[in-house]
N, C-alpha and C positions, 0 to 999 in steps of 0.2 A: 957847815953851811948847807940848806937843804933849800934849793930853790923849786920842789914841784909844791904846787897850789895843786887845795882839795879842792873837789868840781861838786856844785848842785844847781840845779838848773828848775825852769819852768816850761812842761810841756803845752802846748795849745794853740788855736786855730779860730780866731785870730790871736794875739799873743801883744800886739805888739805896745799899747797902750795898759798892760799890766804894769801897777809899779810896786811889784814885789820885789825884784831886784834891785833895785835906789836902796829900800827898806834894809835889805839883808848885806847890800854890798857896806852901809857905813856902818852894820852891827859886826860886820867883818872887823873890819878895819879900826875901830874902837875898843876892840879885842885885840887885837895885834894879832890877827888870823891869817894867814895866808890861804885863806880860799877865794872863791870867785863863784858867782852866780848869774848864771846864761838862763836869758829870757831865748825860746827857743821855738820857732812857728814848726808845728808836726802836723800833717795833714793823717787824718784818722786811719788812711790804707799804709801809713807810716810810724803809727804808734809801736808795732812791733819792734819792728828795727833798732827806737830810738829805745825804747826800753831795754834791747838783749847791747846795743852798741855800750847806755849809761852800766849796765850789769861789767861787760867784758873792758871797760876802760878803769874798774873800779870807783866811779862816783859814789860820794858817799851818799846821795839822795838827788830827789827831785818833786818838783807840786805837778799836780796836775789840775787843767781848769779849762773849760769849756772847749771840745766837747769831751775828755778823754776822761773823766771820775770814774765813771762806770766801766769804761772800755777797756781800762789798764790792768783791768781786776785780773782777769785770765793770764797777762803775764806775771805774775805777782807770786812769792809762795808763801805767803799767808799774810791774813787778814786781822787786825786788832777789833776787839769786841765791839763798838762802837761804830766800825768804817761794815762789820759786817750786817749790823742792826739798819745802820744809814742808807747800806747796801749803794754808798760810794765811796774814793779816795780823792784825797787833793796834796796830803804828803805821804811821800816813801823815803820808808830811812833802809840802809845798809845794819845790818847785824851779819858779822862775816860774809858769807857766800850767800845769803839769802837778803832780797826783796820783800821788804812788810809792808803793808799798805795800810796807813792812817786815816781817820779824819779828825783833820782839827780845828773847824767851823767854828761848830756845836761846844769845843772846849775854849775857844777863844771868844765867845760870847760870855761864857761861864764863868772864866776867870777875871772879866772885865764887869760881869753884875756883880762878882763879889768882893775882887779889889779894889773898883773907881765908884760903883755902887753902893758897896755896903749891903747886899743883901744877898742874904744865906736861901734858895727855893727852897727848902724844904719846907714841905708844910702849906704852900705858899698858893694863891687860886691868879693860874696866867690865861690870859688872851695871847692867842698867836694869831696873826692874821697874814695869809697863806698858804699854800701848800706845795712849794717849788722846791730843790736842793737846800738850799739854804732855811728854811721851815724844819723841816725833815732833822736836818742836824742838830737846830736848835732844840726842836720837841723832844729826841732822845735825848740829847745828856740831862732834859730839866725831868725829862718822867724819870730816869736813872738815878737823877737827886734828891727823888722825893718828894715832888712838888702835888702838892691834896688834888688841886684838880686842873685841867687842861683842856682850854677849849680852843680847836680850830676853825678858824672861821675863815672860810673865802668862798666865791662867785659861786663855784661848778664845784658840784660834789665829783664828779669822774678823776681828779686826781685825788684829793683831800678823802675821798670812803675808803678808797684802799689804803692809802697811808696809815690814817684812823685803824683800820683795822689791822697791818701789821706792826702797829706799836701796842696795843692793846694790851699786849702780852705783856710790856713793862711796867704798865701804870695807869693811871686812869684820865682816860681822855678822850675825848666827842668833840662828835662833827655838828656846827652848827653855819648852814648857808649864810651868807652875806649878800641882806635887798638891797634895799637902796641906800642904807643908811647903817653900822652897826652902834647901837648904844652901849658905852662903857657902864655897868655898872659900880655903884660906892663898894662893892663889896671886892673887886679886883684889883691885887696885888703888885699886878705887874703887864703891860699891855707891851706886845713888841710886832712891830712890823718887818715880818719877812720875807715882805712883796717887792721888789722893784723900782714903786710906783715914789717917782722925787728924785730917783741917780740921774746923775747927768749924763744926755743933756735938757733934761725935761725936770728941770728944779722946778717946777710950779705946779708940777702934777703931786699928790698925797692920796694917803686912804680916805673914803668919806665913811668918815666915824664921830661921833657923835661925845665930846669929852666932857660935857656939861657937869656930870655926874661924879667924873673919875674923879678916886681919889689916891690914883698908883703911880709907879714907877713907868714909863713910857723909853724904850727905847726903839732903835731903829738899826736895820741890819745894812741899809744903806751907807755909802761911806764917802760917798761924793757929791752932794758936796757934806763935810762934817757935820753941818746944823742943817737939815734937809726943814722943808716947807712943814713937816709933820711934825719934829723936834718945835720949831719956832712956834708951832700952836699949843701944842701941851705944854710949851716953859711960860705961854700969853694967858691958861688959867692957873697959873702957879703950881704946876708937876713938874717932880723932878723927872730929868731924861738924862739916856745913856746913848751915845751916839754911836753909829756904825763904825768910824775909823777905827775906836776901841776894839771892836769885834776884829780889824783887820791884823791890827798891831799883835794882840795878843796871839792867834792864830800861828804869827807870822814868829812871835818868840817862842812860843812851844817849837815850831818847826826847829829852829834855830838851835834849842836843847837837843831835840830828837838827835841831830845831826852832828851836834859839834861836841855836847857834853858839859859846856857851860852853860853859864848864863848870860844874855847878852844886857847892852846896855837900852831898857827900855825906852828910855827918854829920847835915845839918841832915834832910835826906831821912827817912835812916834814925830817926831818935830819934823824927821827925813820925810815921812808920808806924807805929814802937813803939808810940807810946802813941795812938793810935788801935786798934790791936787790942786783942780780948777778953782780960781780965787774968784 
């Protein structure tokens, strides 16, 4: 009989309306796992502690999400190709005595455009509209996959020029401002919103983009609500869409592997977020 439960937790500030733990607690338990997953408020002059405390109690991992991506890097001993490119973390797994710090965004976007999607980027001409963390993640793993060409579009070049230019080096991709309006063209693949703009509680807010034209794939990194105001207008000219929860799920089962070495039960995953979000 072995009654210790493995520990993985979520570090953040505020923390408390994450519902990544409902997610992982019933991929737990549909496993027949005895671990436990602590959502866990760390005030940023407290990230050390709670890192070297997760390190010295043996946790096999933990996420990190707003403000600590960036922050945690320094405690960390090493970095996976893609978290170092993103140049932030959201999981860390245990590999014996060392701390690795992930990102799996940008992978859980990826494996939900090509398992629930159907489509392979490579090759492929994408609109990303943004330039915040979630942008960033997404832009890498699709320039990494091959994608022909990649354009970012948002407001203010001051985040989006630099991004643009340290991704440059994997693939090809430009900065194009965002006026008042951006028009889809017939010739784009795939449009994805990795702005904010429709999370709740501002479901009525979207990008002002122009889908007249479009004749792609539209998804949205947004997760809450599932069919944001942006989804409902690209499924009202007949384009198909991928929705943000997907991106969550998936993220959330790679962690899940990282961590545990199975595979969890996706379904169960996803149905637990579902009805955990705002109806």
């Amino acid at each position: 009989m072995n009654f210790k439960a493995e520990l993985v937790a979520c570090f953040g500030q505020p923390v408390a309306e994450n519902p990544t733990g409902v997610m992982q607690e019933a991929a737990f338990a549909a496993a027949g796992l005895n671990w436990r997953y602590l959502t866990i408020e760390v005030a940023p002059e407290g990230l050390g502690d709670a890192v070297r405390g997760a390190r010295a109690m043996g946790w096999r991992g933990f996420n990190c999400t707003i403000p600590h991506k960036v922050a945690v890097i320094p405690f960390l001993d090493e970095l996976s190709r893609e978290a170092r490119i993103i140049g932030a973390v959201n999981t860390v797994r245990r590999e014996g005595n060392r701390l690795i710090g992930e990102n799996t965004d940008g992978r859980g976007f990826m494996r939900g455009l090509r398992q629930d999607a159907g489509m392979d980027p490579k090759g492929k001409r994408v609109v990303l509209l943004g330039a915040g963390g979630a942008a960033r993640a997404i832009a890498t793993e699709l320039l990494l996959a091959g994608v022909e060409d990649l354009v970012v579009v948002n407001r203010s070049s001051e985040r989006a020029a630099p991004m643009v230019e340290d991704l440059k080096q994997h693939g090809p991709i430009r900065f194009v401002p965002w006026g008042v309006s951006y028009e889809v063209s017939p010739e784009t693949d795939l449009l994805v919103n990795a702005t904010s703009l429709g999370l709740y509680p501002n479901v009525d807010w979207m990008p002002d983009v122009d889908l007249s034209r479009a004749r792609c794939l539209v998804a949205d990194a947004v997760f809450n609500p599932p069919v944001t105001k942006f989804l409902a207008a690209a499924q009202a000219q007949g384009l198909r869409t991928l929705d943000g929860l997907t991106m969550l799920v998936y993220q959330g089962v790679i962690g899940f592997e990282m961590w545990t070495g199975a595979k969890p039960d996706e379904a169960v995953m996803k149905l637990t977020l579902l009805a955990a979000m705002v109806k």
